[in-house]
C-alpha positions as CSV (number, residue, x, y, z in Angstrom):
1,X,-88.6,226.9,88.8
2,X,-86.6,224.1,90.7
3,X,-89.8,222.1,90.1
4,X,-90.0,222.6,86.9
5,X,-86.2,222.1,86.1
6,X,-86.4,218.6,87.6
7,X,-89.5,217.3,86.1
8,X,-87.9,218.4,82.6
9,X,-84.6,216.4,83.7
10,X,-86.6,213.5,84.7
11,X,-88.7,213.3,81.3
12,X,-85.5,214.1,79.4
13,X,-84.2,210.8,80.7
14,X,-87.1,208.4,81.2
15,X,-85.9,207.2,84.3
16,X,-87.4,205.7,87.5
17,X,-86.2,208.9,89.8
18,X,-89.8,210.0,90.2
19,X,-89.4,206.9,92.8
20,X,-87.4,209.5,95.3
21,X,-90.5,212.0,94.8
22,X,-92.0,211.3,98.6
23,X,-95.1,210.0,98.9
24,X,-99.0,209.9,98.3
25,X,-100.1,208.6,101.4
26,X,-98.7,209.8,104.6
27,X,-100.6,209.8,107.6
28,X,-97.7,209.5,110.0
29,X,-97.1,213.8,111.4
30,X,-93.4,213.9,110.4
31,X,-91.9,215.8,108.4
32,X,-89.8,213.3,106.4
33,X,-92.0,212.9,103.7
34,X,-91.4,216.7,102.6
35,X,-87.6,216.5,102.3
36,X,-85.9,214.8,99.5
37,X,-85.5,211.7,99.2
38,X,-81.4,211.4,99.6
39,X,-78.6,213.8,99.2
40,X,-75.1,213.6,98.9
41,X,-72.0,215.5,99.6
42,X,-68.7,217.0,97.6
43,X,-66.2,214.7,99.3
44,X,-62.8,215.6,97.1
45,X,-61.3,219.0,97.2
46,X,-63.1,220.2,93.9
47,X,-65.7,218.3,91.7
48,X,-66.5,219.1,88.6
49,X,-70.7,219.8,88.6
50,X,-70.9,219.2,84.7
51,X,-74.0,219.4,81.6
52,X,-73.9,216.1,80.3
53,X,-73.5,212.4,82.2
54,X,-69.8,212.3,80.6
55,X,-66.3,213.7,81.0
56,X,-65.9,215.7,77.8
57,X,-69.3,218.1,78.7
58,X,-69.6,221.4,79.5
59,X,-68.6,222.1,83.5
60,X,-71.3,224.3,84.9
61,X,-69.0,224.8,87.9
62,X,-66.5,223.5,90.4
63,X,-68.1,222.8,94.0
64,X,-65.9,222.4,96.9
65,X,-65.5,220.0,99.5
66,X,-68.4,220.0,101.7
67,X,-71.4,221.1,99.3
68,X,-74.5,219.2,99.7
69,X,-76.3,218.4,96.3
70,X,-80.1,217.2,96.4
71,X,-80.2,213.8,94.1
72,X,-82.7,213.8,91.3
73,X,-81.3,209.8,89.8
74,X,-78.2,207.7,89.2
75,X,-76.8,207.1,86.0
76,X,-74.1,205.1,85.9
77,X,-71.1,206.4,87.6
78,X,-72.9,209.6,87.7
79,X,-75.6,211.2,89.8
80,X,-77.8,213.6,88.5
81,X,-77.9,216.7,91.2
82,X,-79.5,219.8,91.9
83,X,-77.1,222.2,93.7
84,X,-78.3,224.7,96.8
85,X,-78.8,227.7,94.4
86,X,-80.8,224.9,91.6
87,X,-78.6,224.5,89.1
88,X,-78.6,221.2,87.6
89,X,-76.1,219.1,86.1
90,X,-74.0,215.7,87.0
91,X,-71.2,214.7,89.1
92,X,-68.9,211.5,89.4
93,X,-70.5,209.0,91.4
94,X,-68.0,208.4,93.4
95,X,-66.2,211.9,94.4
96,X,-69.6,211.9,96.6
97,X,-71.4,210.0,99.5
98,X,-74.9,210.0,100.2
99,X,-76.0,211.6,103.6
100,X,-79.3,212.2,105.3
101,X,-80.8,215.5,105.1
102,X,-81.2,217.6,107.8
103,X,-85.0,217.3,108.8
104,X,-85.1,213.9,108.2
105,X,-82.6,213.3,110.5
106,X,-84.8,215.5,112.8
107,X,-88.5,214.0,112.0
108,X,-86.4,210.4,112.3
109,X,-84.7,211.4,115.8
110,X,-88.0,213.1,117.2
111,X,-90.1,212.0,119.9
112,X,-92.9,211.6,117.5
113,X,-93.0,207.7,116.6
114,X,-94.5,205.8,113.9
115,X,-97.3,203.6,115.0
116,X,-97.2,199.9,114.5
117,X,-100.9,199.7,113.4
118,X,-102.7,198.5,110.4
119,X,-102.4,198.1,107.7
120,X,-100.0,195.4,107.4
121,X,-97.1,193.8,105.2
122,X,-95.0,190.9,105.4
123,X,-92.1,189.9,103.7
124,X,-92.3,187.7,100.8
125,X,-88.7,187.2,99.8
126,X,-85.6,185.3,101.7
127,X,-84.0,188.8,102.4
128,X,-85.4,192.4,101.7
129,X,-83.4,195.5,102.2
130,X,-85.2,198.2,104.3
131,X,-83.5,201.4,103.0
132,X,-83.4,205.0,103.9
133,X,-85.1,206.7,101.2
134,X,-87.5,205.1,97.9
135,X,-84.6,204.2,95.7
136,X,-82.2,201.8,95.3
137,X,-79.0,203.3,95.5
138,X,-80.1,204.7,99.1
139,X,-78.2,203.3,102.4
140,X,-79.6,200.2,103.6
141,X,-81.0,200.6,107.7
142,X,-81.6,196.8,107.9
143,X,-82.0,193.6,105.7
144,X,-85.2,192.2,107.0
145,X,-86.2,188.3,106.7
146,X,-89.2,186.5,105.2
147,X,-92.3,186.3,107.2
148,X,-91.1,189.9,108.6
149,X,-94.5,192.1,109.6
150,X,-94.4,196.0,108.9
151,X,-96.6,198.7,109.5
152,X,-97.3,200.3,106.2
153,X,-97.0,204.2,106.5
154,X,-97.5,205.3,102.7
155,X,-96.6,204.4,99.3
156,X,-94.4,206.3,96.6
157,X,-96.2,208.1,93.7
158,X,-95.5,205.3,91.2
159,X,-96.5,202.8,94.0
160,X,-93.0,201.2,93.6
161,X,-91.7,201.8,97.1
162,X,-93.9,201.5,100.5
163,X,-92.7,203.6,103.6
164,X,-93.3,201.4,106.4
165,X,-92.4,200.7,110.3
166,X,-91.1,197.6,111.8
167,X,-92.0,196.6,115.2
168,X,-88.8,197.7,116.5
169,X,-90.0,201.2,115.7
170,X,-87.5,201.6,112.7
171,X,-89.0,203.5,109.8
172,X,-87.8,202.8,105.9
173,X,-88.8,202.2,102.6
174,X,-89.3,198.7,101.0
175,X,-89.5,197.8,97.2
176,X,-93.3,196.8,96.9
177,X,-92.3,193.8,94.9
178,X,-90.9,192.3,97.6
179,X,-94.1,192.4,100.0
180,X,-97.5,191.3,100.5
181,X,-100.1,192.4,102.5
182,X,-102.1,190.6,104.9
């Protein structure tokens, strides 16, 4: 059902979320690639979770301070969520802030550690942002220079976004564009 729900919302809109979807290729044992890609939580006292990207629709409900909401896209000042119970609907943009979901935080934090091994990328632009999940909006870990090497780990389904390891050991997600491999 919850599957279903967001692949509706995602046609219904035509936008890039499938991006956030995890990846195709992951041969690293963690378990970050089955978690979504980037949540966010309720940070004013009550938010309105609404049916439409716009003030004047329908509220679906009021969540509390606190509530964590599993992103499907941005849009806007609005980000399209899914809610712990899987309703969907939108919220303000900014009356949330994105955090790191719990077993992420756990496969990034365990003593398992991505290998630096073949095959490679570099950096093909001045300054590329290595971010926490595949999409744009998601917290930047590091702004890496040209000429950086990275470990590839796996790609996105669309093949936009490559999940890949520095040498430093630091794991993220890299718009393809901005790479090359060698």
């Amino acid at each position: 059902m919850q599957r279903s729900i967001r692949h509706l919302c995602l046609a219904i809109t035509l936008s890039s979320a499938t991006a956030m979807t995890g990846l195709v290729v992951a041969p690293t044992p963690t378990r970050a690639a089955t978690v979504p890609a980037s949540s966010v939580v309720v940070v004013t006292p009550a938010l309105n979770l609404r049916a439409a990207p716009r003030l004047s629709a329908l509220i679906l409900r009021r969540l509390s301070r606190g509530v964590v909401l599993r992103v499907l896209f941005y849009h806007i000042s609005w980000v399209a969520v899914v809610t712990p119970d899987a309703l969907v609907g939108y919220v303000y943009r900014y009356d949330v802030r994105p955090i790191a979901t719990t077993t992420t935080i756990a496969a990034t934090t365990s003593t398992a550690r991505a290998v630096f091994q073949p095959p490679y990328l570099t950096v093909a632009v001045a300054a590329a942002a290595l971010r926490f999940s595949p999409a744009i909006a998601a917290p930047v870990l590091i702004v890496l220079p040209r000429h950086t090497t990275l470990a590839l780990l796996g790609v996105d389904r669309t093949g936009t976004w490559a999940r890949v390891v520095t040498r430093a050991g630091r794991v993220g997600w890299i718009a393809r564009f901005m790479t090359v491999s060698i």
